[in-house]
C-alpha positions as CSV (number, residue, x, y, z in Angstrom):
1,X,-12.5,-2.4,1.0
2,X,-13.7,-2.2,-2.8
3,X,-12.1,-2.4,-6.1
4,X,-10.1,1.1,-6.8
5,X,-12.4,2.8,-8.9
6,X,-13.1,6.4,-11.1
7,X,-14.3,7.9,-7.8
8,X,-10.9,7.2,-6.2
9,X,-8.7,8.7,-8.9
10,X,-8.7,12.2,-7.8
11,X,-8.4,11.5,-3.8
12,X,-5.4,9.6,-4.7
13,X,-3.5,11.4,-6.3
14,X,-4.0,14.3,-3.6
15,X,-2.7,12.1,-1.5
16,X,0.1,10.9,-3.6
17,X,1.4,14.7,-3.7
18,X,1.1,15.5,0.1
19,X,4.6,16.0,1.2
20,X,4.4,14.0,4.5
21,X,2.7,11.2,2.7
22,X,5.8,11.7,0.1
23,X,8.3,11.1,2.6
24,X,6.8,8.0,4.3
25,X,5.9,6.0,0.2
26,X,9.6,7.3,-0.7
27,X,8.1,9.2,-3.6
28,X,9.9,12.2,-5.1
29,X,8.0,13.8,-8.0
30,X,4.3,15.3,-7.8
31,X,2.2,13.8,-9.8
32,X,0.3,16.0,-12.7
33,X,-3.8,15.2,-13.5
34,X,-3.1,13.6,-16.6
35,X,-0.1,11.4,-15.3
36,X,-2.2,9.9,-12.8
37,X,-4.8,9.7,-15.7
38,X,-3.2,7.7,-18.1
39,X,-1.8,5.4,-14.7
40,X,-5.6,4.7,-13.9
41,X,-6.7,3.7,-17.9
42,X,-3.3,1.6,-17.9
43,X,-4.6,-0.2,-14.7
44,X,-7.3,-2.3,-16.8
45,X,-4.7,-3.8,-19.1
46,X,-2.3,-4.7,-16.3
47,X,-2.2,-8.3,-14.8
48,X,0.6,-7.8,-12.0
49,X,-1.6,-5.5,-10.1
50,X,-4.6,-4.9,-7.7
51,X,-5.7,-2.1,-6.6
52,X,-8.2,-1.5,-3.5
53,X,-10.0,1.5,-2.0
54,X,-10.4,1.7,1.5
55,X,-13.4,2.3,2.4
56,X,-15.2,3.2,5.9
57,X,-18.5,1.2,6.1
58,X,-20.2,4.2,8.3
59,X,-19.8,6.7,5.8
60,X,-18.3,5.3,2.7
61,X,-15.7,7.7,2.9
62,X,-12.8,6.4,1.1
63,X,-10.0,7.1,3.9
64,X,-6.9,4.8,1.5
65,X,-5.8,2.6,-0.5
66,X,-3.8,-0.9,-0.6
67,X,-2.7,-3.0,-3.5
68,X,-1.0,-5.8,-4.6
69,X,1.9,-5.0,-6.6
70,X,4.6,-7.0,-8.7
71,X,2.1,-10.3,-8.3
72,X,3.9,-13.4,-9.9
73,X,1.5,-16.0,-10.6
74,X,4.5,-18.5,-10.8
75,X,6.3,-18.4,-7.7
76,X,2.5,-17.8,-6.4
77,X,3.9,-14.5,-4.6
78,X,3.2,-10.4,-4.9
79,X,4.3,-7.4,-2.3
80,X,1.8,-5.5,-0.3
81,X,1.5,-1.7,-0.3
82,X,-0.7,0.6,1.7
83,X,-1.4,3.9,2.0
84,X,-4.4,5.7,4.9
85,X,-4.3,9.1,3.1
86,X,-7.0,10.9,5.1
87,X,-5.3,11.9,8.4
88,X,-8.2,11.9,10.6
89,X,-8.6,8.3,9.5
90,X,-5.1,7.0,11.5
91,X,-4.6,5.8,14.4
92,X,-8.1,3.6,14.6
93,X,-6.8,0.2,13.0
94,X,-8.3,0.9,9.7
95,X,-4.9,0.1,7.8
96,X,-4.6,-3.4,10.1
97,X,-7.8,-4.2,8.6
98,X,-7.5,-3.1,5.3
99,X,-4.0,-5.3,5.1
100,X,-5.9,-8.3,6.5
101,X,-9.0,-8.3,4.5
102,X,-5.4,-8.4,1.0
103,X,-4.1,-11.1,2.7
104,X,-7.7,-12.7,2.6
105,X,-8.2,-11.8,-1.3
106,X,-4.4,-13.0,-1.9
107,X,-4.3,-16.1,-0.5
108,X,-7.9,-17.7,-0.7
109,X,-9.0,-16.0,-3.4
110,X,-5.9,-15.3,-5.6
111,X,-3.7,-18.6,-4.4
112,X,-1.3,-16.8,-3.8
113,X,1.8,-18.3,-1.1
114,X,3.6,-15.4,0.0
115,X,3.0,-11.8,0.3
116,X,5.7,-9.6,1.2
117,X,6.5,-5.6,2.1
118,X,8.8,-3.2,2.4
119,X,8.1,-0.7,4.7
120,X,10.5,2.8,5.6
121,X,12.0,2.5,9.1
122,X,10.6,5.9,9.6
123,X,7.1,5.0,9.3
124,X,6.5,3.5,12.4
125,X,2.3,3.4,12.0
126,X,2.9,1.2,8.8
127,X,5.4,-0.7,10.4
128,X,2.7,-1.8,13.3
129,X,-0.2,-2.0,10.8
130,X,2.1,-4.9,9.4
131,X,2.7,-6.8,12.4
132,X,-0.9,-6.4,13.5
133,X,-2.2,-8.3,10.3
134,X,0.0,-11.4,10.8
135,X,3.3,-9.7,9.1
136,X,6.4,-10.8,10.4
137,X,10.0,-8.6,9.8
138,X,12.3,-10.7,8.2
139,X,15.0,-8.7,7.6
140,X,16.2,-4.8,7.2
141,X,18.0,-3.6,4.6
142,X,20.1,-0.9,6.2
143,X,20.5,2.9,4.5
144,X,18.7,1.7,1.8
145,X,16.5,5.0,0.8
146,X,17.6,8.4,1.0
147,X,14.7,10.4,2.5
148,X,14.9,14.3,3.0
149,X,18.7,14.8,4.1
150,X,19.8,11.1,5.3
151,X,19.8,7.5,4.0
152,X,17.0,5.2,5.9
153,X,16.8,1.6,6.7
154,X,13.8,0.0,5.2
155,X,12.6,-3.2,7.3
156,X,11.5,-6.1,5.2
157,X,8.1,-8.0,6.2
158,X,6.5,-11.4,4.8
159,X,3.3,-13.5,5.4
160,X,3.2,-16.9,4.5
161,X,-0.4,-19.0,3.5
C-alpha cells in the first residue's frame, strides 16, 4: 500500500467506469478524463481524505485502491472504502490486507478512534474482506440503495482503537 499517486489516476478511473464495479460502489454516472482530473488536483487541497494504492509487492502492479473518507479530526473518526479493481487480483486476501494495513495508518498513525463502513449487501467479497480485518457489522440499513432494478440493504461495519 502507497500514497495514491499520478500513476494511479488513469487505472482508476477504468475501474471506476466498469459496470460490475458500478454496481457493487453504488455509482451511477461514468466518469469523463477530465472529471476524474480535476478530482485528483482537488485531492492535494483536501484534509477529510486519504487516498491509497494498492499495491502487489511481487510486481508492483497496482491491483486497488482504499481510502479514508469523511475523516473528522474531532470526534477522532472517518469511514473506510475499498475498491480491488483488477479482477485477477480477488479472491487472494489482498483487500483483507489492504483494509488492515488503514486501520494501522488510522489509528496509530492518524489517532483516529473509530473507523467505520458501509458496504452493499450484494457485495459479499467486501463484506468478508471487512470482517477479516477486525470489522464488526453493527447494523443494516434495510432497502437503502436502489441498485439495477431493486432497492438493497446496505450492512453497516465499525472498528474501534
Amino acid at each position: 500500500m502507497r500514497l495514491f499517486g499520478r500513476t494511479h489516476v488513469e487505472r482508476t478511473r477504468q475501474w471506476m467506469n466498469d459496470p460490475v464495479l458500478m454496481r457493487v460502489l453504488d455509482r451511477v454516472h461514468v466518469i469523463t478524463a477530465e472529471e476524474h482530473e480535476a478530482w485528483f488536483q482537488g485531492l492535494a487541497s483536501r484534509h477529510d481524505c486519504m487516498y491509497f494504492a494498492i499495491e502487489l509487492a511481487a510486481d508492483c502492479r497496482h491491483i486497488g485502491n482504499v481510502w479514508l473518507w469523511a475523516i473528522d479530526e474531532r470526534h477522532r473518526r472517518a469511514e473506510v472504502r475499498i475498491v480491488i479493481g483488477d479482477p485477477d487480483a480477488t479472491g487472494h486476501g489482498w483487500g483483507t490486507d489492504a483494509l488492515r494495513m488503514v486501520v494501522e495508518e488510522a489509528f496509530r498513525r492518524m489517532a483516529l478512534h473509530k473507523l467505520y463502513a458501509y458496504v452493499l449487501a450484494i457485495n459479499p467479497r467486501a463484506e468478508r474482506a471487512f470482517v477479516n480485518a477486525g470489522f464488526t457489522q453493527v447494523g443494516r440499513l434495510r432497502d437503502d440503495r436502489w441498485s439495477d432494478d431493486r432497492f438493497v440493504d446496505v450492512l453497516v461495519f465499525e472498528c474501534l482503537a
